[in-house]
C-alpha positions in Angstrom: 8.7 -28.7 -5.2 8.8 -26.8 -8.4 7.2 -23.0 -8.8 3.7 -25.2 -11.1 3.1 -27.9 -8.6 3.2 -25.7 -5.7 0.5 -23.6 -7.8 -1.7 -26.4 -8.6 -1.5 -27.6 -5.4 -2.3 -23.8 -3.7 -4.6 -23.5 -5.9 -6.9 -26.7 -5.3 -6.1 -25.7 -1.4 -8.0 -22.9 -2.0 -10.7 -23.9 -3.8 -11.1 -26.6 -1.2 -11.6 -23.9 1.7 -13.9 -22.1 -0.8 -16.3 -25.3 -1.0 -15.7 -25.7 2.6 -17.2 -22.6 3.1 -14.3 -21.4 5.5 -13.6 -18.8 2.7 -15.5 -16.9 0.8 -14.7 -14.9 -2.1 -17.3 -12.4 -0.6 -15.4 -11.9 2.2 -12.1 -10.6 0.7 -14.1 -8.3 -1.8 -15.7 -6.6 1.0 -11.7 -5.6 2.1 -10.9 -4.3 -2.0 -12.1 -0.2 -1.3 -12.8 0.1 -5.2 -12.9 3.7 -5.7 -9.7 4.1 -3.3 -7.3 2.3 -5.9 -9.2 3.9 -9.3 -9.0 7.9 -7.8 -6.4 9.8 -9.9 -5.4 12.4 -7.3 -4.5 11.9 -3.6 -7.6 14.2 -2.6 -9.5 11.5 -4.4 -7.8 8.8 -2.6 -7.4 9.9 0.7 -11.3 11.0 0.5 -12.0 7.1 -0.8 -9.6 5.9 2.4 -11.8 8.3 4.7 -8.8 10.3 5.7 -9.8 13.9 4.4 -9.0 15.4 7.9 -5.3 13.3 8.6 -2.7 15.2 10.4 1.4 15.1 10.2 2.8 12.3 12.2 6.7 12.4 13.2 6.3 9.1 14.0 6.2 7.1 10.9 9.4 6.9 9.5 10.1 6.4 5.2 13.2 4.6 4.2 13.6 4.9 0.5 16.2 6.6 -1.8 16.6 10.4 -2.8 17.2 9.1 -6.2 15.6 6.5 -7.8 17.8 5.0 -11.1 14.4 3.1 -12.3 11.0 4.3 -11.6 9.8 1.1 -12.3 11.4 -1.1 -8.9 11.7 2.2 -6.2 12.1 0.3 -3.0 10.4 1.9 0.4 10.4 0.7 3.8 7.9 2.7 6.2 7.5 2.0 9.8 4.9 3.4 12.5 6.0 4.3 15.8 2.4 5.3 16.6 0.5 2.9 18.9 -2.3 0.9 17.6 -1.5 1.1 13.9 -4.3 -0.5 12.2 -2.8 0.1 8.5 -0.4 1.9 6.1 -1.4 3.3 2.5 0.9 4.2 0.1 0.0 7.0 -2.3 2.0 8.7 -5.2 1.4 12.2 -6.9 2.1 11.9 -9.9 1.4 8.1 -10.7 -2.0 7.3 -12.5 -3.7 5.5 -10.1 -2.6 7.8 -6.6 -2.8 4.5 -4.0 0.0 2.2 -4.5 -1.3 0.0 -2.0 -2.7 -0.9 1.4 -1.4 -3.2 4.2 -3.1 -3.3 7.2 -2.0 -5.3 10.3 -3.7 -7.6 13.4 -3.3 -6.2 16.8 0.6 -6.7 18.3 1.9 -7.1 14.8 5.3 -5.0 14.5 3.3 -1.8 11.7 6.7 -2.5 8.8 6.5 -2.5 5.6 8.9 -3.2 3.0 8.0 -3.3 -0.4 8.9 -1.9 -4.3 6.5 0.7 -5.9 6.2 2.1 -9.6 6.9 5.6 -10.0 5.7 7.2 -13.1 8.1 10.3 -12.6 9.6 12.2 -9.8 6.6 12.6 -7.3 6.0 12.8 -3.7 5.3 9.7 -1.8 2.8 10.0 0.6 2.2 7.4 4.1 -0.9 7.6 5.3 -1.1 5.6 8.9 -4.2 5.0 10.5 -4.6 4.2 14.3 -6.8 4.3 16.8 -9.8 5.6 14.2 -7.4 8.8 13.0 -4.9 9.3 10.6 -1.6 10.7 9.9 0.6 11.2 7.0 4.2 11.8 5.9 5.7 12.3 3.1 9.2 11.8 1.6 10.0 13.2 -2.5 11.8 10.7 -4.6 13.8 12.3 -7.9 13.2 9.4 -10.8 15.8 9.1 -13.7 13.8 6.7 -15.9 10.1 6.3 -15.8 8.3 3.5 -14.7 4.7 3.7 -15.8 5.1 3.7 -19.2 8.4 6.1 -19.1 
């Protein structure tokens, strides 16, 4: 199956489960936190996220590189060790948008995540790991050669 018909075909999946009314578009907007992806600092983000009182966690582990060749494809790898990890955020300092993203995961899934983020410049990269109702945080500073937010 080529890349269009598996599209169409998604797509009109989709759309069926909409009309079904097994999914709702309501339902998936309620997950989007707005004001979480627009806030331009971390304070901002992390106050969005509800974490404004998150603690350091040794647990959660960041495996990306010191040196970044191209801040626009920085691959990161973060895993929680901490029981019960409901979700991981990734947040930059110095990007303009500070929340990269946000995965959360269903009870007795393994809390890994591997993925690519845009760095604007050398920044901090902040995890932010929420389990059990509290958070916790580490964060790991990646040096960027060539911008990739416009750099």
């Amino acid at each position: 199956m080529v890349r269009r018909e598996f599209l169409l075909r998604g797509s009109g999946l989709l759309a069926a489960l909409v009309a079904a009314g097994w999914l709702s578009p309501e339902a998936a907007a309620q997950e989007w936190n707005r004001a979480a992806f627009e806030a331009k600092s971390i304070k901002e983000a992390l106050e969005a996220l509800g974490a404004k009182d998150a603690s350091a966690g040794a647990d959660i582990v960041i495996t990306a590189p010191e040196i970044a060749e191209n801040g626009a494809v920085v691959p990161i790898t973060v895993a929680s060790r901490i029981a019960g990890t409901e979700s991981i955020a990734l947040l930059a300092d110095k990007n303009p948008s500070a929340l990269s993203g946000v995965f959360t995961f269903p009870v007795g899934t393994l809390p890994e995540v591997h993925t690519r983020v845009k760095l604007a410049e050398t920044s901090n990269v902040h995890v932010l790991v929420r389990a059990g109702g509290k958070f916790a945080f580490a964060t790991k500073e990646i040096k960027v050669t060539l911008g990739g937010c416009g750099g």
